[in-house]
C-alpha positions as CSV (number, residue, x, y, z in Angstrom):
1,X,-0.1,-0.4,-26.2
2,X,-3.1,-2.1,-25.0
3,X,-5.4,-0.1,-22.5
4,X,-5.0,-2.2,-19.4
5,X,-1.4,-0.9,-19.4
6,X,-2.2,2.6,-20.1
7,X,-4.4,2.8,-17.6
8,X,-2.0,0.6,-15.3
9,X,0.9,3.2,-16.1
10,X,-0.8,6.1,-15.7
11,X,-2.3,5.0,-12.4
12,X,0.5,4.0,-11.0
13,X,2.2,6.8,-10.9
14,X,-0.1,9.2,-10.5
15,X,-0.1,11.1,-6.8
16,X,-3.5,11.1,-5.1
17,X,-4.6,15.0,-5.6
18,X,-7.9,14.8,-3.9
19,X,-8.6,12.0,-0.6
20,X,-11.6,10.2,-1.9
21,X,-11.7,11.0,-5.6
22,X,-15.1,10.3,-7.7
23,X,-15.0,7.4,-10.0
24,X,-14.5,8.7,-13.6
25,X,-17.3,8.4,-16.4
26,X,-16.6,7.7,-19.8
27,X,-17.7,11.5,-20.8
28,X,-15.0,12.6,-18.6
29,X,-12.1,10.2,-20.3
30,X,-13.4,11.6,-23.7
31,X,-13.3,15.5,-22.5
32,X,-9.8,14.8,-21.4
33,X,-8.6,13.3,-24.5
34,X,-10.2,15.7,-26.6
35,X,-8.2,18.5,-24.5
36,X,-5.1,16.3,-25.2
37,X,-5.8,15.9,-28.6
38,X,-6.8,19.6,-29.5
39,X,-3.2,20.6,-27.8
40,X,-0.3,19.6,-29.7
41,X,1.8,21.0,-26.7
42,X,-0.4,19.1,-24.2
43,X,-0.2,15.6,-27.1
44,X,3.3,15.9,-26.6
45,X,3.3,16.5,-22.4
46,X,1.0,13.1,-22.7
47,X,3.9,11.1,-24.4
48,X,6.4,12.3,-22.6
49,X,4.3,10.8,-19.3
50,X,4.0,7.8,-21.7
51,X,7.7,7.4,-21.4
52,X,8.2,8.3,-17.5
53,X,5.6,5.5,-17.0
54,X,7.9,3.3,-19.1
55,X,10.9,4.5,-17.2
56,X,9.4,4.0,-13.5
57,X,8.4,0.9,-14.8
58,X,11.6,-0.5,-15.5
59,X,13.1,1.1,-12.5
60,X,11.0,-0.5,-10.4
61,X,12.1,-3.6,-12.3
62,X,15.6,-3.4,-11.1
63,X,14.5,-2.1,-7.5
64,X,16.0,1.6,-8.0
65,X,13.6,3.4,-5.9
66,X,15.6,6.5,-6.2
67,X,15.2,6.5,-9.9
68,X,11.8,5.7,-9.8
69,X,11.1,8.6,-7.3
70,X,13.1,10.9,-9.5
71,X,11.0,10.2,-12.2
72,X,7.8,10.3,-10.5
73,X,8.2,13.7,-9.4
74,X,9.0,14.7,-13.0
75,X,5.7,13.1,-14.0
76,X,3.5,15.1,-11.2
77,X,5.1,17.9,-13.3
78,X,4.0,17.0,-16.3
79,X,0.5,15.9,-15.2
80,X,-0.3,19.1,-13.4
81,X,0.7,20.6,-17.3
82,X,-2.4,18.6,-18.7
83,X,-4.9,20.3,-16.3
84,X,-6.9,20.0,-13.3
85,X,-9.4,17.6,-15.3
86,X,-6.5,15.3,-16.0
87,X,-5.2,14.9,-12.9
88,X,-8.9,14.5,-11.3
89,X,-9.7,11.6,-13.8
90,X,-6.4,9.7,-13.0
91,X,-7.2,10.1,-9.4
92,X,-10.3,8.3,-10.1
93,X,-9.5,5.6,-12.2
94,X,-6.7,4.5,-9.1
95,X,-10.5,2.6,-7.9
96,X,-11.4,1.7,-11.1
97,X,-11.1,-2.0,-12.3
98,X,-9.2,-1.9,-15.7
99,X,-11.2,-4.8,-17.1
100,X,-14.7,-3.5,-15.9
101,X,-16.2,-2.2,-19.1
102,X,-16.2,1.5,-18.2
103,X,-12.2,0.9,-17.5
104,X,-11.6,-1.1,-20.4
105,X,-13.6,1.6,-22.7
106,X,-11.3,4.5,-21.1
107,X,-8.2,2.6,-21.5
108,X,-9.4,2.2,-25.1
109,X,-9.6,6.0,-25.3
110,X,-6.2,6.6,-24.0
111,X,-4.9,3.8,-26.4
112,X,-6.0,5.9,-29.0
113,X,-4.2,8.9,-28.1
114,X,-1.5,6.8,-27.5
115,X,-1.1,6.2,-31.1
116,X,0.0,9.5,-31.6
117,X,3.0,9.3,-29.8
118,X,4.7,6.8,-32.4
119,X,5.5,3.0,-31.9
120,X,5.6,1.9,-28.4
């Protein structure tokens, strides 16, 4: 999966925790992963949001709003299982240009994990 559609995915989906979030660094993106990463729990959490992004995505395809809601409320779920720093960093990158190079280098990060979850 390339990063610009991780980071597309991911933000948006994600619910707006905080009213003017902080645009993320690149250290931040690499203490999330790690998190991810050193939790097999939290790895799997992180494909299973995978997924639900898949699945809004093609609900939103064939217009189902209900399903797509549905969905999203089970990925605030799962995103508030990944930790306060997750959620924070997807808050920021909703302002974040996905082809700037700080966006591009996070969506590279998450493209990474991303490979742990099996084919796309």
């Amino acid at each position: 999966m390339k990063p610009k559609m991780i980071i597309a995915i991911l933000v948006m989906t994600a619910v707006p925790v905080y009213a003017q979030a902080q645009t993320p660094s690149k250290v931040d993106a690499e203490k999330v992963v790690k998190i991810i990463n050193g939790d097999k729990a939290k790895t799997q959490t992180f494909c299973d949001l995978l997924k639900l992004g898949g699945q809004i995505e093609e609900a939103n395809q064939k217009k189902d709003t209900k399903k797509a809601d549905d969905l999203s409320q089970k990925m605030d779920e799962l995103e508030k299982q990944l930790g306060p720093e997750y959620v924070t960093l997807i808050d920021g990158l909703q302002g974040m240009d996905p082809n700037s190079p700080d966006g591009f280098e996070i969506g590279s990060m998450f493209t990474a994990l991303a490979k742990l979850c099996g084919p796309a």
